[in-house]
C-alpha positions as CSV (number, residue, x, y, z in Angstrom):
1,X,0.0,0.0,0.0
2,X,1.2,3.6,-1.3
3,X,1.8,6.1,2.0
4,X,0.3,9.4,1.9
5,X,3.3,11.4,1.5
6,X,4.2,9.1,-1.7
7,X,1.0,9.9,-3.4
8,X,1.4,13.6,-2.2
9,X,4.8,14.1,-3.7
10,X,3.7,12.1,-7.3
11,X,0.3,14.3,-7.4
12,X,2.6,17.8,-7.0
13,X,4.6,16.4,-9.6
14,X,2.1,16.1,-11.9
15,X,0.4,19.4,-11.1
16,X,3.7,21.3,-11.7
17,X,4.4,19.7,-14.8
18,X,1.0,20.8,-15.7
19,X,1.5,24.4,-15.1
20,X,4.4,24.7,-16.8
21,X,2.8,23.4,-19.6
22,X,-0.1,25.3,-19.8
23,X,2.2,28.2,-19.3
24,X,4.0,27.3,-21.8
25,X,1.0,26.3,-24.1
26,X,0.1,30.1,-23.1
27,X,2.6,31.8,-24.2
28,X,3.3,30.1,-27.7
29,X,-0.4,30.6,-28.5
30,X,-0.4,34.6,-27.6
31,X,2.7,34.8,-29.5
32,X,1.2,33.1,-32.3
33,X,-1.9,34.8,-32.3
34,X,-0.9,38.4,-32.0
35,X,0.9,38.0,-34.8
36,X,-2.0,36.8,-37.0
37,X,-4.4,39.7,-35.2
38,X,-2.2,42.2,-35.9
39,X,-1.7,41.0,-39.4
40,X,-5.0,41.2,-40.1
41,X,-6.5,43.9,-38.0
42,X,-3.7,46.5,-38.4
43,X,-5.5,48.3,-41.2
44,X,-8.7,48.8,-38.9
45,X,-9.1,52.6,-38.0
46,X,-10.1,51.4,-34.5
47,X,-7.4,49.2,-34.1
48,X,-4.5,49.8,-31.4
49,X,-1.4,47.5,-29.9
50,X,-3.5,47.6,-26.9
51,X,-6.4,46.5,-28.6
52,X,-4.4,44.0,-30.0
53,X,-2.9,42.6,-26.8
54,X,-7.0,42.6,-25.6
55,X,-7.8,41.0,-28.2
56,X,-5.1,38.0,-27.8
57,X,-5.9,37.8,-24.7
58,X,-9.7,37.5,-24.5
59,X,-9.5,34.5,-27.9
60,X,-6.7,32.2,-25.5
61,X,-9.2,30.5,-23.1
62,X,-11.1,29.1,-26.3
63,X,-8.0,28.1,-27.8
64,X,-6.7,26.6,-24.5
65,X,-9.8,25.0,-24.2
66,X,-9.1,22.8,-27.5
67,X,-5.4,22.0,-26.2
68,X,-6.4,20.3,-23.0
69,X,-6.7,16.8,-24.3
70,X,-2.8,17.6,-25.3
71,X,-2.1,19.3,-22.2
72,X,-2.6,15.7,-19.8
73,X,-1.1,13.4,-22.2
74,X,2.0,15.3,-22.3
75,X,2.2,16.3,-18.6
76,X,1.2,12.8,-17.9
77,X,4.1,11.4,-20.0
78,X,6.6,14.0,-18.9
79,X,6.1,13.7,-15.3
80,X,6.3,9.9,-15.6
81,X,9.4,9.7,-17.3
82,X,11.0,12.5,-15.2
83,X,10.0,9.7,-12.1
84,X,11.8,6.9,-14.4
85,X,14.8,9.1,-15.5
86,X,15.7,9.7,-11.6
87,X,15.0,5.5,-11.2
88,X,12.0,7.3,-8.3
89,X,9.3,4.8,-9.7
90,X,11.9,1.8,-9.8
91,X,12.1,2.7,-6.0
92,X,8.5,2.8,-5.9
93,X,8.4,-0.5,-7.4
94,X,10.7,-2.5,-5.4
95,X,8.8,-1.2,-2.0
96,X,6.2,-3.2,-3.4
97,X,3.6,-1.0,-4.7
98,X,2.2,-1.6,-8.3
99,X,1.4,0.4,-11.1
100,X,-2.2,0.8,-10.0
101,X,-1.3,1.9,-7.1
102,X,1.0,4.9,-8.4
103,X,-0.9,6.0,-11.1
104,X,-3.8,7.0,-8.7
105,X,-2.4,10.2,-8.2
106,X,-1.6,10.8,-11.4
107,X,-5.5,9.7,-12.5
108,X,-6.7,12.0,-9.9
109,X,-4.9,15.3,-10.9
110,X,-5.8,14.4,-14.4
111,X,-9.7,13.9,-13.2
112,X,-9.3,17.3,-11.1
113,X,-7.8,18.9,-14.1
114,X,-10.6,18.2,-16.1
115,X,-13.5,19.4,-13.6
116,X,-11.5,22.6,-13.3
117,X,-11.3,22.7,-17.3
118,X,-14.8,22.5,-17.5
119,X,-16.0,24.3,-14.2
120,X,-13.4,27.2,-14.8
121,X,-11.7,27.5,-18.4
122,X,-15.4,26.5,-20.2
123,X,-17.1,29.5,-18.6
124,X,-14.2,32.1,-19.1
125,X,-13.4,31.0,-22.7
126,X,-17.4,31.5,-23.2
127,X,-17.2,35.2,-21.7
128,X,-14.2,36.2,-23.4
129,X,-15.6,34.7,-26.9
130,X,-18.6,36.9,-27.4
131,X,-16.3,39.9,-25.7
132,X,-13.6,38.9,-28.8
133,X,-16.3,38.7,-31.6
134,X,-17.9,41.9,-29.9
135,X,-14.6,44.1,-30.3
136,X,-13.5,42.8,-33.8
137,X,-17.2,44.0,-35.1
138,X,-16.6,47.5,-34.1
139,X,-13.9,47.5,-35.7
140,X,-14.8,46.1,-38.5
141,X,-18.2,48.3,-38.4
142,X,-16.1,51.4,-39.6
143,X,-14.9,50.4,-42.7
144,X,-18.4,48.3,-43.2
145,X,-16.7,44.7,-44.0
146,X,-16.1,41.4,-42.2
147,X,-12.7,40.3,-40.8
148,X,-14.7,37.3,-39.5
149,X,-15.1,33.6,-41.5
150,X,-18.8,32.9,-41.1
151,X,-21.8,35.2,-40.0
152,X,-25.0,33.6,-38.2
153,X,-28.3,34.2,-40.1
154,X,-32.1,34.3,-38.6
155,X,-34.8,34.7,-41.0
156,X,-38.3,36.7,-40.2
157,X,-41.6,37.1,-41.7
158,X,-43.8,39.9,-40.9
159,X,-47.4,40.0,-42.6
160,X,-46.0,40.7,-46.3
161,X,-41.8,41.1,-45.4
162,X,-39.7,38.2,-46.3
163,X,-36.4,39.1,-44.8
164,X,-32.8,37.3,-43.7
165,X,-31.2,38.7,-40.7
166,X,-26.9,38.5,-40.1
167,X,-25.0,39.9,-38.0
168,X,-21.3,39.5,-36.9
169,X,-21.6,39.4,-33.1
170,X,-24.4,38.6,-30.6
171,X,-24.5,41.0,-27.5
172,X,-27.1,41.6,-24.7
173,X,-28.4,38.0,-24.8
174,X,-29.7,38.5,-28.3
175,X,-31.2,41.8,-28.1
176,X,-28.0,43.3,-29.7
177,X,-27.0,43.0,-33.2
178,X,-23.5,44.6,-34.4
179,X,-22.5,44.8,-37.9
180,X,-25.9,43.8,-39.9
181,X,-27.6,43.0,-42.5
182,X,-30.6,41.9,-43.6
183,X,-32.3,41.0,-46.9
184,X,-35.6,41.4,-48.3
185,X,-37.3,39.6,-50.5
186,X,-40.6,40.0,-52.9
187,X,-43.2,37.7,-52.9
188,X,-41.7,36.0,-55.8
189,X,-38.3,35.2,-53.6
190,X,-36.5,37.8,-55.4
191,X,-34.2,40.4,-53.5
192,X,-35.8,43.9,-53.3
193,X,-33.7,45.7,-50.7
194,X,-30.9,45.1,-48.5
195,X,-30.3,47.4,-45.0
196,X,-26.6,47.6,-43.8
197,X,-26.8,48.9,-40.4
198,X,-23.8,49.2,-38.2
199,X,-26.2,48.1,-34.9
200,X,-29.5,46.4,-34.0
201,X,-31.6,46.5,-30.7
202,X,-34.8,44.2,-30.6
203,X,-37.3,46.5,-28.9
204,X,-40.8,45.7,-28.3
205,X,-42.1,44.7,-31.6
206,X,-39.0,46.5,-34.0
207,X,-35.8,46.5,-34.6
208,X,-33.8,49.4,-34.0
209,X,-31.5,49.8,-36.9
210,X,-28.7,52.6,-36.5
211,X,-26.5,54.2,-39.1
212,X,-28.3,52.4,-41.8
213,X,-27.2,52.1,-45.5
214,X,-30.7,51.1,-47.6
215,X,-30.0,49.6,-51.2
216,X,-33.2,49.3,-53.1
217,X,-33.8,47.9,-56.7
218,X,-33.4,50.9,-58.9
219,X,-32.7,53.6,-56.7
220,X,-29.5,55.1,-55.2
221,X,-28.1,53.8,-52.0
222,X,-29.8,56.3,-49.0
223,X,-28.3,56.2,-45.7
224,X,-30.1,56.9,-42.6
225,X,-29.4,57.8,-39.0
226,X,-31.7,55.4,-37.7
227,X,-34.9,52.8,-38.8
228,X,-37.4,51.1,-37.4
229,X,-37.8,47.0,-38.6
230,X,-41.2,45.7,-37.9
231,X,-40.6,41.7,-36.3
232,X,-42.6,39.5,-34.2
233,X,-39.1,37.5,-33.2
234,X,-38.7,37.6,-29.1
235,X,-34.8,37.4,-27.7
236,X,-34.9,33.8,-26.5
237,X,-35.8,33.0,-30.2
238,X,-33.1,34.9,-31.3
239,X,-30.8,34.1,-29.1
240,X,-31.4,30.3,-29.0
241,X,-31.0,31.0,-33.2
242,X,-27.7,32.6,-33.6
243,X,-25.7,31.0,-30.6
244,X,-23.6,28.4,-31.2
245,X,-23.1,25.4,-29.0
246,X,-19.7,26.1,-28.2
247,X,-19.9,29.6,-27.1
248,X,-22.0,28.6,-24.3
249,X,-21.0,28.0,-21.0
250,X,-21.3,24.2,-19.3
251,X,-23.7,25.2,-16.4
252,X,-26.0,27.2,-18.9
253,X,-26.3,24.3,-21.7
254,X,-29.2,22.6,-19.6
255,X,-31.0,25.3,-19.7
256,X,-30.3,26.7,-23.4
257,X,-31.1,22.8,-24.2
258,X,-34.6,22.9,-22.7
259,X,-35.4,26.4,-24.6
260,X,-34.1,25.6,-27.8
261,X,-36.9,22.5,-27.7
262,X,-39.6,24.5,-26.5
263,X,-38.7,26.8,-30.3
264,X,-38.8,23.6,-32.1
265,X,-35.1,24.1,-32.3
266,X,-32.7,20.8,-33.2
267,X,-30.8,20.2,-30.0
268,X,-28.0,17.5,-31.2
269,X,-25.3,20.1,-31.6
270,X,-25.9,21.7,-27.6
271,X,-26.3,17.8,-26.5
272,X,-23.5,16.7,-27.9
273,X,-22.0,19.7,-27.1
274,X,-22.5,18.8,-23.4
275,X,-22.2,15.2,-22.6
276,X,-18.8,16.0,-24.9
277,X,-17.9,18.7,-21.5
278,X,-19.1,16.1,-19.0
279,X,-17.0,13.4,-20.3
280,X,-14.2,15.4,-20.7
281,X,-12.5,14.5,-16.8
282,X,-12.7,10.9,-18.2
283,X,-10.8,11.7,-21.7
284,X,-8.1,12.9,-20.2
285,X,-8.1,10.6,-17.9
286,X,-8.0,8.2,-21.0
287,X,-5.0,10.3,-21.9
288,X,-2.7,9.6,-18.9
289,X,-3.0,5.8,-19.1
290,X,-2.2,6.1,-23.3
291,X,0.9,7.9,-21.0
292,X,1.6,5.6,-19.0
293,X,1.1,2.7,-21.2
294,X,4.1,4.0,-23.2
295,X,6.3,5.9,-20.3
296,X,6.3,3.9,-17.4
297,X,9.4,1.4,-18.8
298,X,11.0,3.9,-21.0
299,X,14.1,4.3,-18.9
300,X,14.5,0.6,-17.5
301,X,14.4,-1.2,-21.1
302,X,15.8,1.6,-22.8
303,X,12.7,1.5,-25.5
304,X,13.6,3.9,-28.6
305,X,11.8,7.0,-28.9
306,X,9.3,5.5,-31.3
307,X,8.0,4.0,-28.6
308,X,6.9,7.4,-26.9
309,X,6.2,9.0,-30.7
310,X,3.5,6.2,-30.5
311,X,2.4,7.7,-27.2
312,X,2.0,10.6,-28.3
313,X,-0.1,9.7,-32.1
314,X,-2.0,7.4,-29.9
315,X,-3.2,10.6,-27.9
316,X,-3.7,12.4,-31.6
317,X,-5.5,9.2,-33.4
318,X,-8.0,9.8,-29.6
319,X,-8.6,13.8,-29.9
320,X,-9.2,13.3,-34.1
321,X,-11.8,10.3,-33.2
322,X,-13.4,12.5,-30.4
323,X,-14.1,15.4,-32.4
324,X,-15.3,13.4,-35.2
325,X,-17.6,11.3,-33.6
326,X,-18.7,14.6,-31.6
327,X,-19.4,16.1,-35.5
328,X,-21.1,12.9,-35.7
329,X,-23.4,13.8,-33.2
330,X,-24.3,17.4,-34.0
331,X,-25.6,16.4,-37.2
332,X,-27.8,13.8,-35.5
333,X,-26.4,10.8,-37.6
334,X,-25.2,9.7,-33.9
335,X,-26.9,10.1,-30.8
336,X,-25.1,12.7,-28.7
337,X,-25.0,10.5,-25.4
338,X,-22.8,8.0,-27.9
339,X,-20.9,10.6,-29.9
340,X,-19.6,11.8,-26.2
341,X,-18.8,8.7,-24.5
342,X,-18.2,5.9,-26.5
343,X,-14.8,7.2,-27.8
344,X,-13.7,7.9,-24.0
345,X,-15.0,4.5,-22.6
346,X,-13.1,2.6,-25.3
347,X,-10.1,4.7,-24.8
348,X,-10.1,3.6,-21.2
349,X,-10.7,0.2,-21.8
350,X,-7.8,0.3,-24.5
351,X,-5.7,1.8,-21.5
352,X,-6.4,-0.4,-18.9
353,X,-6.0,-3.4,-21.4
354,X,-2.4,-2.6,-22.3
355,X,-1.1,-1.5,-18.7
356,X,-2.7,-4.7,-17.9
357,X,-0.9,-6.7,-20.4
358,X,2.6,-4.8,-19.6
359,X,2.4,-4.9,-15.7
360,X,0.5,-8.3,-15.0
361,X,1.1,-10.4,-17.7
């Protein structure tokens, strides 16, 4: 049986090596993508270094948010072959404790680290998202185009209006529209006019379109200071429309899932979307025994670095499978329960199986 103070020390091992790497992980990425920001911002009248630095700064929990997977199989690996390098775990052995015994604290901090990913990082990189896609719109409002990949569309029909609605960011919980536009069509699905407005407020029966540039058929553009859009759309319907699943925080996809039904809204990409967060302790738990499996007799057998290059495309092969399995399950070809946890159940299983097979025979 491991003491305490063993299991204390390997646990603070792990959770250094974990900072450093996220630190690490950190740094390379706001590097990285300040570089692309200002590359491709810098021509923005709005745009400033600090801006820039903001900007960074409010897109890295996202991004850190897609490493984590990464993040536990190489802290996991590192930390065990730091233990084998100093001939620690061959001590650890020959006292009689087995590999079950300590990996536990290694299993633990990478089941903590997960609760805290998806408690603590989820949340934040949800918040500092929408902030992100907030500030890059007003910039990109003054010069009236899109630095952004994709805009999110909502259509409305009031009495004889056909109309599309896009805008480039959500604010206010839906109420908010920044850099709009929006389509009209006749009733033989031709387009009649198109409104460029650099804001949108849902009111109470309208929206209220500022600094509005109107395009009709056969007339010159007009710009006014401000319109009023006739709509029957409410801000839960508008908000359930335009959000995607992975802007929203963990603790409010329950909720978001249960309104987006009552709309008649598909719900596969939000589900998925959440048992995919839930399950997430348990992948990278999957990830430290893919670790372990190729770390834990690295130094003893003097096993070629293939060996832990396999490790670490094993952890790859598991994050590519997750993801598409989770598309899987967005598009409802999948359920999302499945799409979330069959990968990370089999990955586990695979784990188990091959520490089993090295350590017992």
């Amino acid at each position: 049986m491991m003491i305490p103070t063993l299991g204390l020390y390997f646990f603070r091992r792990y959770v250094v090596t974990t900072f450093w790497f996220l630190a690490g992980i950190f740094a390379l990425i706001f590097i990285i993508d300040f570089s692309e920001t200002a590359n491709r911002m810098a021509s923005l009248p709005k745009y400033t270094l600090a801006g820039g630095l903001l900007m960074t700064a409010l897109r890295i929990p996202a991004i850190l948010m897609q490493t984590v997977p990464f993040v536990a199989l190489f802290s996991a690996m590192a930390a065990l072959m730091s233990l084998n390098r100093r001939y620690e775990l061959v001590v650890t052995r020959a006292a009689g404790i087995s590999v079950w015994q300590f990996l536990r604290p290694f299993v633990i901090g990478a089941f903590l680290f997960g609760i805290l990913a998806v408690a603590a990082i989820n949340p934040l990189a949800s918040w500092s998202t929408k902030e992100a896609q907030s500030l890059e719109a007003e910039w990109s409002a003054t010069q009236g185009k899109s630095t952004t990949t994709s805009i999110p569309w909502l259509r409305q029909i009031y009495k004889n209006d056909d109309a599309i609605i896009g805008a480039k960011a959500v604010m206010d919980d839906g109420t908010r529209l920044l850099n709009v536009t929006i389509i009209h069509f006749d009733s033989e699905g031709r387009i009649n006019l198109r409104q460029d407005a650099e804001s949108a407020t849902l009111e109470d029966g309208y929206w209220l379109l500022k600094n509005v540039l109107e395009t009709q058929v056969g007339e010159l553009p007009r710009r006014l200071p401000t319109l009023q859009l006739r709509t029957n759309l409410k801000q839960e319907f508008v908000q359930e429309n335009l959000e995607k699943p992975e802007s929203i925080p963990f603790f409010s996809l329950g909720r978001k899932i249960e309104a987006a039904k009552s709309f008649g809204f598909p719900t596969y990409g939000m589900e998925t979307q959440f048992h995919s967060l839930l399950s997430l302790p348990l992948l990278l738990v999957a990830m430290t025994l893919i670790a372990a499996s190729v770390s834990l007799k690295f130094s003893r057998f003097n096993q070629s670095r293939s060996v832990i290059l396999g490790g670490i495309l094993s952890g790859f092969m598991l994050y590519v499978v997750t993801v598409l399995v989770k598309a899987f399950g967005s598009s409802g070809v999948v359920p999302p329960f499945v799409a979330a946890w069959l990968p990370v159940v089999v990955a586990m299983a695979l784990g188990a199986t091959i520490l089993l097979h090295q350590e017992d025979g």
